[in-house]
N, C-alpha and C positions, 0 to 999 in steps of 0.2 A: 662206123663200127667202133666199136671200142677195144684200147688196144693197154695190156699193163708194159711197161717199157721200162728196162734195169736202168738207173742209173748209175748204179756204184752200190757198192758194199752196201748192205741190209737197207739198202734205198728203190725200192718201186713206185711208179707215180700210174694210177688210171688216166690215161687217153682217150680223149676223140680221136678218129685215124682218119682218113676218107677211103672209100669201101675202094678197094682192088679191082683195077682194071685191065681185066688178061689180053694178049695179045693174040694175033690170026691164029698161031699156032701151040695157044697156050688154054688152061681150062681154069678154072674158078673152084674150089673146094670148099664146101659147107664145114665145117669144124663142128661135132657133135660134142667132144669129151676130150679131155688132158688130161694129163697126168704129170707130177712132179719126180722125177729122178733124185739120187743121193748125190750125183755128180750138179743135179740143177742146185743145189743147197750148196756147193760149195761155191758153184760160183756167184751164186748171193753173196755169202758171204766175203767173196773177195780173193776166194783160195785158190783159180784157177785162170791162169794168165792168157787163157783160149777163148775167153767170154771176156774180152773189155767192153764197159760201157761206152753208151747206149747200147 
């Protein structure tokens, strides 16, 4: 699968991932659609000390 992965400040890099494997008591989720938040933009940026890279 493919995965975008923060590195740091205004730095994303595309990913290979290897696909997720759920466990006895866990489920697998299809991801149809995302969305970007204004809170996601700061922490691009670098302005929120709750998101360190990776």
């Amino acid at each position: 699968m493919k995965a975008l992965v923060y590195l740091g400040p205004n730095t994303l890099e595309l990913r290979d991932a290897p696909e997720p494997v759920p466990e006895a008591d866990e489920l697998l989720v299809r991801v149809e659609a995302v969305g970007i938040c204004g809170s996601d933009m700061h922490a691009y940026h670098g302005h929120d000390s709750r998101r360190p890279p990776p």
